[in-house]
N, C-alpha and C positions, 0 to 999 in steps of 0.2 A: 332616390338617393340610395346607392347602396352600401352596409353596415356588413362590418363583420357578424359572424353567426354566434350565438350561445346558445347550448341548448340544455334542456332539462332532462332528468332525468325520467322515468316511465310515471304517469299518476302525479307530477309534479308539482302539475300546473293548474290541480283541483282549485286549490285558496286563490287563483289568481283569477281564473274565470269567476271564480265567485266574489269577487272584489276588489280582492288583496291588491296593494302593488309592489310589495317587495319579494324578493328571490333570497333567498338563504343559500349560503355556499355549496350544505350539504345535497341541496336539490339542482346543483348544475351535473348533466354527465362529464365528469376533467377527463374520461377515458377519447370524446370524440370532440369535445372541445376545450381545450387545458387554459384556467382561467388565468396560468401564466403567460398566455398569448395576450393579452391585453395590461394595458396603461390603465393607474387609476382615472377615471373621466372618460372614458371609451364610450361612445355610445354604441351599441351592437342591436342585431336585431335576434330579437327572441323566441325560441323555437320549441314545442311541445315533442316529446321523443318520435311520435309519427309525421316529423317534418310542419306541421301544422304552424304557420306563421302566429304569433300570440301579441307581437308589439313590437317596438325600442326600447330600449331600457339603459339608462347610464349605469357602468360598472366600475367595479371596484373590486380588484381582485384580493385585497388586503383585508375585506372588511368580512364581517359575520353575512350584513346584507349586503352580498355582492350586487345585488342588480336592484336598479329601483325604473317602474316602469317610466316611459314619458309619455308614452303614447299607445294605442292600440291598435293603430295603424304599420303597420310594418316596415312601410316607407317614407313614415315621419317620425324626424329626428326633435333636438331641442335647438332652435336655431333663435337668433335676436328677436327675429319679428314674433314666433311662437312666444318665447318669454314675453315681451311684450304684451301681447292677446290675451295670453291668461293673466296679466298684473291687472291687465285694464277691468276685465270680469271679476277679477278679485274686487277690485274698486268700486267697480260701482254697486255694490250690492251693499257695502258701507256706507257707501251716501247714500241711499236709499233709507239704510236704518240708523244712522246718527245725524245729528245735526251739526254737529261738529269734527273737524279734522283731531282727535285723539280714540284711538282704535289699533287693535291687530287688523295690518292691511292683509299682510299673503301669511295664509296657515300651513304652512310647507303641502306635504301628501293634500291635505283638504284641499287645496286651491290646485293639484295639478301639478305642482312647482317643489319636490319633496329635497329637501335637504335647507329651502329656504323661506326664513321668517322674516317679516320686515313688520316693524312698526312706525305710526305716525304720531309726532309729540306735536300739534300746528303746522309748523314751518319748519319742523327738524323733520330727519326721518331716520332712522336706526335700523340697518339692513346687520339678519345673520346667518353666516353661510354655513353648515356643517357637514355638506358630502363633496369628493372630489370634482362631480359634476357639476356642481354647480359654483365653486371653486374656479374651475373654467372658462364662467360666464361671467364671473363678476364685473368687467368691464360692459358687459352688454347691462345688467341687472341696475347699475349706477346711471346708465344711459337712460333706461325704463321710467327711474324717478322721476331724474329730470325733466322727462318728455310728457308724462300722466302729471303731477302735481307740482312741478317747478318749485320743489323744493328750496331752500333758502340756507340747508346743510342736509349731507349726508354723511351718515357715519359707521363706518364697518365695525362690529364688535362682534369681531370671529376671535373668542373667546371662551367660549364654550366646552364642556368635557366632550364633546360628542366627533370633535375634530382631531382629536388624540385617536380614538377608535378606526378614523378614515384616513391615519397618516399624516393629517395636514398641519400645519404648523400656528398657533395662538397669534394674535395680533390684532392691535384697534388701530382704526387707520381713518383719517378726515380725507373721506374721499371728493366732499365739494364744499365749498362754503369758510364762515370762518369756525374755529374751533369753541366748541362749547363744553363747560363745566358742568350747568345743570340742564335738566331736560324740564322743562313745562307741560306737566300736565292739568283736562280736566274733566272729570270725571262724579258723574250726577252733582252737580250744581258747583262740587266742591274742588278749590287750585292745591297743585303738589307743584313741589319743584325738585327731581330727584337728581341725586348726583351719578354725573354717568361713569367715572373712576372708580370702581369697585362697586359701583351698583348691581343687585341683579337680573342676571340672562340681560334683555333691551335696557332694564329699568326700570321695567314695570311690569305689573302681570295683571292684564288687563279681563282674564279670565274670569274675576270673580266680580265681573262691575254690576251684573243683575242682581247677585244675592249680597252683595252692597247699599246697592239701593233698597232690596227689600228688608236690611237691620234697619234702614230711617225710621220703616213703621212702626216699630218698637221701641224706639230710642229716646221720646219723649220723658222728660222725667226719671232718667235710669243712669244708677251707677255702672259704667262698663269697664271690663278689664278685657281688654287686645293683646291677645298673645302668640306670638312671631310675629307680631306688628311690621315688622320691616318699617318704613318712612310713616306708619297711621294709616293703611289706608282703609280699613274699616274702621278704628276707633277715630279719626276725624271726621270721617262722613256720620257720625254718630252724636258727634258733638256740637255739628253743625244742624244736624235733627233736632237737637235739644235733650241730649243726653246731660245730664247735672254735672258729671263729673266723669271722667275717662283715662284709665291707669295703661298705658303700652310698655308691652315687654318684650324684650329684643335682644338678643346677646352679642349686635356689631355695634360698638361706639358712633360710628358713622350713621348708621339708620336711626340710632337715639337722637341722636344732633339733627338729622334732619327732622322729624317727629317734632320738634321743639320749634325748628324753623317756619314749617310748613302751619302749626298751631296760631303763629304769629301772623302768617301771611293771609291766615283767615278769621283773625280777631277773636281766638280763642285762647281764653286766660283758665282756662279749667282741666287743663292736662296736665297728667305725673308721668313718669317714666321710671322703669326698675331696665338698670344692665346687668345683664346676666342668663345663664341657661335657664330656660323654662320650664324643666321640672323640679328642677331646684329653686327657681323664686315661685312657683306654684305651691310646692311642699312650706316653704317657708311663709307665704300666706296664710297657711292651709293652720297653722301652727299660732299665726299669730291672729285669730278666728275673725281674718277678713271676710264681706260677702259682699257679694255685689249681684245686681239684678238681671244681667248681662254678661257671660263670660265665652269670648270669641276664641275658638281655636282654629288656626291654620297652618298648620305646620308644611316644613320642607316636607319635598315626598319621604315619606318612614319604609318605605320598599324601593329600594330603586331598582329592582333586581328581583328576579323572580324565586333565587335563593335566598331572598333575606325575607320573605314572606312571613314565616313564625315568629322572628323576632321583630318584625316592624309592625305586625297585628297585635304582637304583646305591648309594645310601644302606643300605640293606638287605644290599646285596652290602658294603660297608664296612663296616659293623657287624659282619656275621658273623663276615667275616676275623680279624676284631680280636680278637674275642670267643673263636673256636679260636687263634689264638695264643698268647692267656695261660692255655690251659689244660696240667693235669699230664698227664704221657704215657694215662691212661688216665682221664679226666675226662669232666664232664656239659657239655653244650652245653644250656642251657631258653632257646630262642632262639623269643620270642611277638611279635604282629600283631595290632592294631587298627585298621589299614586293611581297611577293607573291598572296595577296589579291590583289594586283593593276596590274592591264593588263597592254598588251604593248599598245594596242588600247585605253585605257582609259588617259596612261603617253600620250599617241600623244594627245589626245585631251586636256589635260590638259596647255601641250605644244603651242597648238595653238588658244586655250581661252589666255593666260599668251599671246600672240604674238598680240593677236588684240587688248589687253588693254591695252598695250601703244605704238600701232601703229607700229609693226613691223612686217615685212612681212617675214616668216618663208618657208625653203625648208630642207624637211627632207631627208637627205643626203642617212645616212646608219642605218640601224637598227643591235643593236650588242644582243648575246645571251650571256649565260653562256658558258665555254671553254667545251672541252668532256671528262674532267675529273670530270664534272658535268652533267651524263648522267639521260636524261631526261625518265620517265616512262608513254607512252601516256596515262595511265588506272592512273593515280596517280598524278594530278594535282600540290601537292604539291612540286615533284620533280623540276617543271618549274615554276623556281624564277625571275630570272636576268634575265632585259632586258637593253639595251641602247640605246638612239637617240643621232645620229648627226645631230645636225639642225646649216643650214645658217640662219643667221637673218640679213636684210638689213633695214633699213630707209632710206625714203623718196623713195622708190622703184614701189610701187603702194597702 
């Protein structure tokens, strides 16, 4: 098949041999190929400045990352049956590692398929698109579900900020099936049922289901405070361990109310809820000398942007603080990151600055990752987001 040409500029195409698979605008030569000659969606075939064939790549002449590879073949593009092939490898490496249909199916770049995420709730499915290429496919990509899992709904929530960045327009759309309110999840032993109208990103973020399961082992007998709780979903799987009592805090009304829901639908009469920002109902804990044995922080990404770095480390540094303060003299610190701009090594440090300043002597238990339906690309940094610490914090210890 042949592709119009893009090519790079001298030295370009170093990160890309080496893993990478996106192209930055500033690394196309516009002197021999002008990235105004192309449509957003364009598939083109991709060229190293000494003519050196490098792949296909979908473009996007509007975007920062103009080119995202498909392939490294020259003469393969992204066509139905290809998407297909990679959804289906996507898949089965899920069933392989769950037992159950709830899981991240395709992890966009991870899986080959970069612009698109799809999740499985049972017999729903939540497909989401955010580059123009892939934008192009969505009638093949709805085709795909149907034909691997005979889905029973699917549903578009190209809704996303990342869609603003490639031009494309917001929109949730019932692309098969009847129309659903809430989405079912389940997730280590324990049922959610998340609302999918203002829920976030799919619905769920299915990322942190390992270091979820690994709070149960602690959760015995322990007062927990969940904060950015969203719908519980660490402090219900907490409480279903046999945590005593379990406080989530949450600043949307919406994920309060579900929180309460979700408590119910798993015979759990031992949860509080506070609405409101969380450093502000932390500090007002903090004030009125609550403690608890367990204090879970997950915050939105605090960096989302490689310029907000100082200020979202100092954010981080705040948080932690707060978070060892209300805890009991021999307490759990599950202090997690979904910035992908902040390391694991930087959150530990962060961690044990926040430990010396008010005199807590910290042991960092366990280090948690993202699950592996969030498979990581070692050439592609971005893939490896999620980190979690379990830290002891003791006073008066040394």
């Amino acid at each position: 098949m042949n592709f119009p040409i893009l090519y790079l500029r001298k030295g370009a195409e170093r990160r890309l041999r080496a893993g990478h698979l996106w192209v930055y605008s500033n690394e196309v030569d516009t002197r021999r190929t002008p990235l105004t000659e192309f449509q957003p969606g364009d598939q083109a075939e991709l060229r190293a400045s000494n003519d050196k064939p490098l792949g296909t790549v979908f473009v996007n002449p509007h975007a920062l990352i103009c080119g995202r590879l498909i392939s490294r073949n020259p003469s393969q593009g992204m066509t139905p049956q290809r998407l297909t092939e990679r959804m289906e490898l996507a898949l089965a490496v899920r069933e392989r590692l769950f037992d159950k249909p709830f899981y991240r199916w395709v992890f966009g770049d991870s899986d080959g398929l970069s612009g698109l995420v799809v999740d499985r709730f049972g017999d729903t499915v939540v497909v989401q698109i955010s580059t123009a290429g892939m934008e192009l496919m969505k009638e093949a990509i709805v085709r795909a579900v149907q034909r691997l899992v005979h889905a029973n709904a699917i549903i578009l929530k190209n809704d996303g900020k990342m869609r603003k960045v490639e031009g494309l327009e917001t929109y949730v759309e019932q692309a098969h099936g009847p129309e659903a309110d809430l989405l079912q999840v389940e997730e280590n032993g324990v049922r959610f049922e998340v609302p999918l109208a203002g829920g976030q990103k799919t619905g769920w973020f299915y990322d942190h289901r390992m270091n979820r399961q690994r709070l149960q082992a602690y959760a015995p007998g322990k007062r927990v405070l969940d904060v950015f709780s969203y719908v519980g979903g660490w402090g219900l799987q907490a409480a279903c361990a046999g945590a005593t009592h379990v406080t989530c805090v949450d600043a949307s009304a919406t994920a309060i109310d579900a929180v309460h829901h979700n408590a119910k639908i798993n015979g759990l009469d031992n949860i509080e809820t506070i609405e409101g920002d969380a450093f502000e109902a932390l500090k007002a804990l903090a004030d009125e000398k609550e403690k608890y044995d367990i204090v879970v922080l997950d915050p939105p990404a605090l960096i989302p942007r490689r310029r907000d770095q100082k200020a979202g480390e100092q954010a981080y540094a705040r948080l932690n603080q707060l978070g060892l303060r209300l805890l009991e003299r021999d307490g759990l610190l599950v202090s997690a990151s979904c910035s992908m701009h902040l390391s694991q090594e930087k959150l530990i440090d962060i961690i044990r600055s926040s430990g010396r300043k008010i005199d807590r002597f910290v042991q960092l238990l366990e280090q948690g990752h993202q699950a592996p339906d969030h498979p990581v690309i070692p050439g592609i940094p971005e893939t490896d987001y999620i980190k979690s610490c379990f830290v002891r914090s003791l006073t008066g210890f040394m």
